[in-house]
N, C-alpha and C positions, 0 to 999 in steps of 0.2 A: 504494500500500500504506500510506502513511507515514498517509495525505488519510485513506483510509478508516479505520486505526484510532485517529486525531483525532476522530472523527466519532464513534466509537460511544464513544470518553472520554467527550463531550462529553454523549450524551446518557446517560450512569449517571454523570455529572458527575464523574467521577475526576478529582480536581485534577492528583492529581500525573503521570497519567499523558499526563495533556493536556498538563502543563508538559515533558516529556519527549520528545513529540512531536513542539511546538512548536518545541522547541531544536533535534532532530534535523531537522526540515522547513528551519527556518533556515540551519542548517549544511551540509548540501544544496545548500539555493540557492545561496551562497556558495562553498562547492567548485567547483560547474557553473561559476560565474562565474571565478570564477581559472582554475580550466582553460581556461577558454575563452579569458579573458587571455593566458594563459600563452602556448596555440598559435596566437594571433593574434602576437602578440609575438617567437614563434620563425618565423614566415610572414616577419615583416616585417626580422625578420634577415635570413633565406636573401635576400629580392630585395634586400634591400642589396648583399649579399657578390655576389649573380648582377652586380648593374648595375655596381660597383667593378670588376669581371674583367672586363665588357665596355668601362667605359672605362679601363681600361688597355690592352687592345690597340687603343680607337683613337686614343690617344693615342701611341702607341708606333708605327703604320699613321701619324700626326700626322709625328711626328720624320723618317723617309722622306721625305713627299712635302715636306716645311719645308726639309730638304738637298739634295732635286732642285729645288725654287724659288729657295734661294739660291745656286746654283749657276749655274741659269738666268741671274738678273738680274747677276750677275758676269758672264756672257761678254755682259750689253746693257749694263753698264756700261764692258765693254775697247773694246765695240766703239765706243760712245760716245766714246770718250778718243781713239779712237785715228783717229776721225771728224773731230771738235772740233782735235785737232793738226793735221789737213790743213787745216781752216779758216783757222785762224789763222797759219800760214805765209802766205796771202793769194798761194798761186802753183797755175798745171793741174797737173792730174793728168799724169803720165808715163805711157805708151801699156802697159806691163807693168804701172801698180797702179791702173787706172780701174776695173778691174772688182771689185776686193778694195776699190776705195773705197766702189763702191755697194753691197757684200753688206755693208760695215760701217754703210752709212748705213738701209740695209734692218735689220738683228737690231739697228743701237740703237732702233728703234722699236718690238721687242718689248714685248708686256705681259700680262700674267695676273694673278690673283685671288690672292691669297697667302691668302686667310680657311680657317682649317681649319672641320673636320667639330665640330659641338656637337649633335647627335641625341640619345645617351646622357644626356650631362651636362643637356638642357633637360627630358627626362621626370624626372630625378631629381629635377630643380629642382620640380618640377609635385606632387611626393610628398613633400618635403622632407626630399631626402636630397643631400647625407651627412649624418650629423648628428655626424661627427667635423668640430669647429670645426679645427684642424689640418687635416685631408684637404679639406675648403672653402678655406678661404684660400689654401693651396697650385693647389688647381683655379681660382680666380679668378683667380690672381696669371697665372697661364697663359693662360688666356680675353681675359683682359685685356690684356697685352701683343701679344696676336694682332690684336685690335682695334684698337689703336694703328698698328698698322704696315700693315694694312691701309688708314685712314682716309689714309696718306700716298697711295697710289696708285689709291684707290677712283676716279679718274677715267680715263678712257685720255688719255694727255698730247696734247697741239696738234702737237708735232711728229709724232707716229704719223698723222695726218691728213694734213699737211702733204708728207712727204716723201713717203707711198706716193700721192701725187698727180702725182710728179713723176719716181719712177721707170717705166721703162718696160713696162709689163703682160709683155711676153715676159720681160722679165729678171727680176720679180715670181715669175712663174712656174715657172722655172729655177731659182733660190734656195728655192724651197719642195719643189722636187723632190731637186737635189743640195747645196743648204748648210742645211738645213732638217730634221734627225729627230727621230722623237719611240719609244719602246720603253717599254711597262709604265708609260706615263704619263710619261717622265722628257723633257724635253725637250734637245734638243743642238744647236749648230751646229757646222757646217763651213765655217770661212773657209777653208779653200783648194781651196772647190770649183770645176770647170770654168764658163770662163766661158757664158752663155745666150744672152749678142748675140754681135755683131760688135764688135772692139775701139771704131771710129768711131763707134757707134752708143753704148757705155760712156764713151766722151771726152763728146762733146755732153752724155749725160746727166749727167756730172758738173756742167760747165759748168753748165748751166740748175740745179743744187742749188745750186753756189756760187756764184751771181748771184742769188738769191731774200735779199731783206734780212733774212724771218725765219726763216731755216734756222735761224742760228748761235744766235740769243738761246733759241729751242723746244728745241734741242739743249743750251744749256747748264744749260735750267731742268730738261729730263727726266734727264739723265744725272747733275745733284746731287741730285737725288731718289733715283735711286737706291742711290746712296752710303748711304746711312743703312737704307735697305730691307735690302740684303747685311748692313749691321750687326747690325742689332736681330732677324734673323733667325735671325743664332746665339744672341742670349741667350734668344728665346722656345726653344729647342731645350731650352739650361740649366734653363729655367722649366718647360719637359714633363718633363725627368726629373726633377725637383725635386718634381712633381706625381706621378710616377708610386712615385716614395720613401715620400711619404704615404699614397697607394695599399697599397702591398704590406706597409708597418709595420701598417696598420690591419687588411688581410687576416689577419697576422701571429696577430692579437690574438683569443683563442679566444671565440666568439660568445657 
């Protein structure tokens, strides 16, 4: 409408109503375009706030499985201690604790993947968001610490290799059956489950464990590893809710 009546200004050469036109044609275009701005701009709100809600529940799904892990490596590091203590007395197992020795020398060679879930946070990353400097730094400082404590046990330790070499596959067995659960992901042991051999058959294998030269040095490297694992797994916890604080201040804050 605007085009056609430019068009017949033009040809009875009405200045001013050309000029009037032309403003309104301008003005126009400029509108569309802010509007367009605008609902582009409130598009890119909403999948902020959508992606901020998805990762705070999995970072909060995070905090769960980071308390079932460190929970985990606590019962491979009692078992480890408590492993390492028979060693180092440097005397046999007694005929009542040969089999409680090897289900301890079986869970401290426990191991798993401590790295959490970064799904949400890397498409965000991909879109660049958050674009709250606060609400990033806080997600970093999270990510990052998960990183670190992961790089300590990104390898499965020498002792895990070592010992289930030297335990006996029935008692392997037995141990995974009754001192061995796992429910909704969480894993548990049971040291005082029945035993899976024969007492004599738990003697000997202790034996041939504490007569191998590098039981003791594999066990003392994995089990001080862990130590620090258990630690640093509560304050990545501190560093998720810390994360999840910057989260919900930010949801807070009207779009």
């Amino acid at each position: 409408m605007i085009l056609r009546r430019l068009s017949q200004s033009l040809k009875e050469q009405n200045w001013t109503a050309i000029w009037i036109e032309f403003v309104l044609l301008v003005a126009g275009v400029f509108l569309g375009i802010q509007v367009a701005n605008w609902n582009e701009a409130r598009a890119f709100d909403a999948l902020e706030r959508d992606h901020l809600h998805n990762l705070r529940t999995e970072i909060e799904n995070e905090i769960e499985s980071t308390t079932a892990n460190r929970n985990y490596y606590t019962g491979v590091n009692a078992a480890g201690e408590r492993a390492l203590a028979f060693l180092e007395k440097d005397e046999p197992c007694t005929a009542d604790q040969c089999w409680r020795l090897l289900v301890d020398f079986f869970h401290a060679s426990q191991w798993i993947d401590v790295g959490v879930t970064q799904t949400t946070y890397t498409e965000m990353r991909r879109i660049g968001l958050p674009r709250s400097r606060a609400v990033a730094s806080a997600i970093e400082t999270y990510y990052g610490q998960n990183v670190a404590i992961n790089s300590i046990s990104n390898e499965r330790p020498a002792f895990r290799t070592l010992i289930r070499g030297l335990i006996p596959v029935r008692a392997q067995q037995a141990m995974w059956t009754d001192c061995h659960g796992g429910v909704g992901g969480i894993e548990t042991f049971n040291n005082n489950c029945p035993a899976g051999i024969p007492m004599d058959q738990a003697t000997r294998a202790v034996e041939k464990i504490r007569s191998n030269p590098d039981i003791l040095s594999t066990l003392t490297q994995w089990t001080s590893t862990g130590a620090p694992i258990v630690k640093y797994l509560g304050g990545q916890n501190d560093d998720a809710k810390k994360a999840i604080a910057a989260i919900n201040k930010e949801l807070e804050t009207p779009p």
